[in-house]
C-alpha positions in Angstrom: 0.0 0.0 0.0 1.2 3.3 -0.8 1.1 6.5 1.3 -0.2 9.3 -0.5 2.7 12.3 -1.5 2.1 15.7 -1.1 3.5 17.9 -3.4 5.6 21.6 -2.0 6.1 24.5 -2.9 9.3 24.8 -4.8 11.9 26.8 -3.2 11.2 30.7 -3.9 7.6 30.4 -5.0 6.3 31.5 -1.3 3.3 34.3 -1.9 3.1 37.4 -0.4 1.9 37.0 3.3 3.2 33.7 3.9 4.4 33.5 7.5 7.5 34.3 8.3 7.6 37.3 4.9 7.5 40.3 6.7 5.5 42.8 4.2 6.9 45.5 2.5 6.5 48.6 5.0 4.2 51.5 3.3 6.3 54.6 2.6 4.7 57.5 4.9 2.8 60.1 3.9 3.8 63.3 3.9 1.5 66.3 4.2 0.4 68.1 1.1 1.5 71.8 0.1 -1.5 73.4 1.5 -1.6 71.5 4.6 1.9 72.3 5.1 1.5 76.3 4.3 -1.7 76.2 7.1 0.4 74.6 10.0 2.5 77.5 10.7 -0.5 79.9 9.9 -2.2 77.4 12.8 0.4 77.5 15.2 0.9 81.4 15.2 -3.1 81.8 15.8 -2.5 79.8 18.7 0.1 81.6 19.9 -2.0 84.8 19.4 -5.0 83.3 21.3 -2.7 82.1 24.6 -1.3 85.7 24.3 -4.2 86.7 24.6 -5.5 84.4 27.2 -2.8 85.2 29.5 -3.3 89.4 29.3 -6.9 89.3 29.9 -7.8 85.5 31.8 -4.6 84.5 34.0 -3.7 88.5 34.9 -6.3 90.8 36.9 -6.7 94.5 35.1 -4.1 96.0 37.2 -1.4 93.9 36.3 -1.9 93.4 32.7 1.2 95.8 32.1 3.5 92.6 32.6 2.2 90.9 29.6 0.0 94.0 27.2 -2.2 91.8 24.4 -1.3 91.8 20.9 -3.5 94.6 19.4 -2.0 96.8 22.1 1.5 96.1 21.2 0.8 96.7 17.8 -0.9 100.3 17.6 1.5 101.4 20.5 4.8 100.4 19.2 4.8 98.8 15.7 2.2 101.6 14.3 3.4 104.2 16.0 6.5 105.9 13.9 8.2 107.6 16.9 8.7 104.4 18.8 9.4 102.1 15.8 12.1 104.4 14.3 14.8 103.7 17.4 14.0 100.1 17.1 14.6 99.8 14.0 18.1 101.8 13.7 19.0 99.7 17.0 18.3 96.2 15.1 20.3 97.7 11.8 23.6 98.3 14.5 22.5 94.7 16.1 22.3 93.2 12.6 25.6 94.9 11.4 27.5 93.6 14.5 25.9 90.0 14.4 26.7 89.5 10.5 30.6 90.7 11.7 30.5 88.3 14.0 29.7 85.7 11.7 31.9 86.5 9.1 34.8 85.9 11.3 33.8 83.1 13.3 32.8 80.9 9.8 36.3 82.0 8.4 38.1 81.0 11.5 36.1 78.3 12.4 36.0 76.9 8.7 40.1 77.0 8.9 40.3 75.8 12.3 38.7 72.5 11.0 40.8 72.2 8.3 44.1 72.6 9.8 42.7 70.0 12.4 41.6 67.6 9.7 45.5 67.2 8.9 46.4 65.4 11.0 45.2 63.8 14.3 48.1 66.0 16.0 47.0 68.6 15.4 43.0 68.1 16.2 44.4 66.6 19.8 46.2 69.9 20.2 43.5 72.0 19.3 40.1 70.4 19.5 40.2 71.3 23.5 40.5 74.8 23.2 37.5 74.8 20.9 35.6 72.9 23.4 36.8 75.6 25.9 35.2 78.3 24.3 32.2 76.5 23.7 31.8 75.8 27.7 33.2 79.3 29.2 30.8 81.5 30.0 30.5 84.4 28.0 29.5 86.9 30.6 32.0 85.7 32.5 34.7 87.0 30.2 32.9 90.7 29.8 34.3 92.5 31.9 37.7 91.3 30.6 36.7 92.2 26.5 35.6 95.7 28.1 39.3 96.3 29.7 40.9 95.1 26.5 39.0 96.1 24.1 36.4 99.3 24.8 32.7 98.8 25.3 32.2 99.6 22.2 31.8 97.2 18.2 34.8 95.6 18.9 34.0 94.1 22.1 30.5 93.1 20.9 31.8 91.5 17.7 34.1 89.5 19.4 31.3 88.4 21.8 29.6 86.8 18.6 32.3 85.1 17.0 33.1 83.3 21.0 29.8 82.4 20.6 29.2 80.9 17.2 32.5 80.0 16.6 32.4 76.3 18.1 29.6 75.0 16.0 31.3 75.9 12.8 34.8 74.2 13.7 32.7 71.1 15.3 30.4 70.5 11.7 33.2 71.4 9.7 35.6 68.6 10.8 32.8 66.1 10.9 32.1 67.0 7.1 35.3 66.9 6.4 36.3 63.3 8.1 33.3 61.6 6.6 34.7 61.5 3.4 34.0 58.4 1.9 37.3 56.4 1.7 36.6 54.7 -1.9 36.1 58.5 -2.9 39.6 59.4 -1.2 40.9 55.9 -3.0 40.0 57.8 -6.2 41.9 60.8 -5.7 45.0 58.8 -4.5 45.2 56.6 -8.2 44.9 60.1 -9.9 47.7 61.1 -7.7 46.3 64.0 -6.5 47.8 66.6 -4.1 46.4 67.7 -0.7 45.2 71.0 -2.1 43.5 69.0 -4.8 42.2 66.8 -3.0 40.8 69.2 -0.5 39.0 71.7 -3.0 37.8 68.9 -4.9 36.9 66.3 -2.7 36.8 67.2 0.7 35.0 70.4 0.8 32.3 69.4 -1.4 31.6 67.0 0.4 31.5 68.9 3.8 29.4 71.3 2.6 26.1 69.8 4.1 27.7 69.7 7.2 29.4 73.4 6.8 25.6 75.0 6.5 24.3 72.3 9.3 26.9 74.6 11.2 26.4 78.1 9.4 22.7 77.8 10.3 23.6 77.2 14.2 26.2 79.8 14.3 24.0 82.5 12.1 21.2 82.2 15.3 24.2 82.0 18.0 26.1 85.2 16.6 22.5 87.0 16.8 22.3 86.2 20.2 26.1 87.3 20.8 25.1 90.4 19.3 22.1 91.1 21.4 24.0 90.5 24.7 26.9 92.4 23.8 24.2 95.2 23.3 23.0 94.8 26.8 26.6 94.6 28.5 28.6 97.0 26.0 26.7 100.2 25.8 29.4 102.8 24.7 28.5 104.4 21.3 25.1 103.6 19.3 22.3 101.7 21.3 21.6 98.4 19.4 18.6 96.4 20.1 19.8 94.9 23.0 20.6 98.2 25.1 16.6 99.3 24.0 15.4 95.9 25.3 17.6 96.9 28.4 15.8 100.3 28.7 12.6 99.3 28.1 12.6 97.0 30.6 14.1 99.8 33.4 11.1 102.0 32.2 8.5 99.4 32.6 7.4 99.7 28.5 5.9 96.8 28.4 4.7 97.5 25.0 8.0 98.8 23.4 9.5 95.8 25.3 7.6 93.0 23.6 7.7 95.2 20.4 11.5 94.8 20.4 11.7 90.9 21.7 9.7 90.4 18.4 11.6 92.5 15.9 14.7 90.3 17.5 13.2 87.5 17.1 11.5 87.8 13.4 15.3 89.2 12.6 17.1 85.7 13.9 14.4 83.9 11.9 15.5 85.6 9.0 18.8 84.8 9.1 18.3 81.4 9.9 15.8 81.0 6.7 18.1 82.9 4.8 21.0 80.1 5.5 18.9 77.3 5.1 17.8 79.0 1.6 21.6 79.6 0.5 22.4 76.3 1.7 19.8 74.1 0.0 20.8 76.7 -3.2 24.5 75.7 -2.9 24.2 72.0 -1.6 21.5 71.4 -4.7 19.6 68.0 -5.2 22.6 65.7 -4.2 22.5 65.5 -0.8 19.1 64.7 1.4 19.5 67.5 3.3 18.5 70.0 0.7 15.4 67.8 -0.4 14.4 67.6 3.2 14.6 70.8 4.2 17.5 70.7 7.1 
């Protein structure tokens, strides 16, 4: 008597859901253009409306100076030309001293990185003074910039490249050493020299990482300038000194008014960065398709 075969499967003919066959993960969706322009539109009425909330619900009448609502801000200080005008010189100076600032800090910081991409030497010997200015505290060194350098653009420019500086030396070497090493295998066959091999390989290919850092920095040297406004305060007031002022004088209008106009300005500058950075990175990298 003979027992009855089953025939299998042959090898590789399992269907799609057989146990064991994980399925193929759907790729996730991402939010259409009009659902992406009304998310910041829907965060900012939000913002309004606690704003609000908190001037007329969470403080009683009398003390509704501390936190004025939005409308009040706006005819006071933004529609009225007398008190706009001083902010708005006092953020050009701010804006002059935090682009200074930047300027230098992405030139030393970019060269920095490259010297210490030479050799590991040299980023032992240097790398922990970087980190040193990253973790000093700034205000702790004002009153030394003021005896060495005046109270007045110097010492405030100075206090934006101590603060941005770090970021750009840290993403530049990272760029830099993450090089792919069949690209660097490449470059050796041709016989290619440092400098060669630097513009044309190594820089490229750190500049995703360069703007990673250009877009820290660009917010960081803001900030630098706006504290050096509120601890330098020889010559021109920047927007920092007016935020100190209005603050003294209890103008709790012209003192929102101004914490906005600083903010919208870092904002800016950070869009404008991302914008130039997505321009000069193009469509190779993910970074520029993303939006980071």
């Amino acid at each position: 008597m003979t027992v009855p075969t089953s025939t299998a499967p042959a090898t590789g003919a399992v269907s799609a859901g057989t146990v064991g066959t994980p399925a193929p993960a759907a790729p996730a969706r991402r939010p259409g253009p009009r659902v992406a322009r009304l998310v910041p539109l829907g965060s900012l009425a939000l913002a309004v409306g606690v704003w609000y909330a908190v001037s007329y619900l969470a403080l009683p009448p009398d003390r509704r100076f501390l936190v004025p609502p939005p409308h009040q801000v706006l005819t006071v200080s933004f529609l009225d030309w007398t008190h706009l005008q001083p902010m708005l010189q006092a953020l050009a100076l701010t804006a002059q001293v935090a682009l200074a600032g930047l300027v230098i800090a992405v030139l030393i910081g970019v060269g920095t990185a490259v010297v210490m991409s030479r050799t590991r030497l040299l980023e032992r010997l240097l790398y922990p003074y970087a980190v040193v200015l990253q973790t000093v505290p700034i205000l702790a060194l004002v009153p030394l910039l003021g005896m060495w350098f005046g109270f007045g653009f110097t010492s405030r420019v100075i206090v934006c490249v101590l603060i941005a500086l770090f970021p750009m030396i840290s993403n530049t070497l990272f760029g830099l050493q993450s090089v792919d090493q069949a690209h660097h295998d490449l470059f050796t066959l041709q016989k290619a020299s440092r400098w060669a091999r630097l513009r044309g390989l190594e820089l490229p290919a750190a500049l995703p990482a360069i703007f990673t850092g250009l877009r820290t920095s660009s917010g960081l040297s803001v900030i630098g300038a706006i504290v050096g406004d509120m601890f330098f305060k020889q010559g021109s007031p920047g927007i920092g000194t007016l935020l100190d002022v209005y603050r003294a004088r209890l103008q709790s209008e012209d003192l929102f008014a101004a914490i906005l106009l600083a903010s919208l300005f870092g904002v800016a500058v950070f869009a404008l960065f991302t914008l130039l950075g997505r321009v000069c990175v193009g469509s190779w990298h993910a970074s520029a398709a993303d939006g980071h």
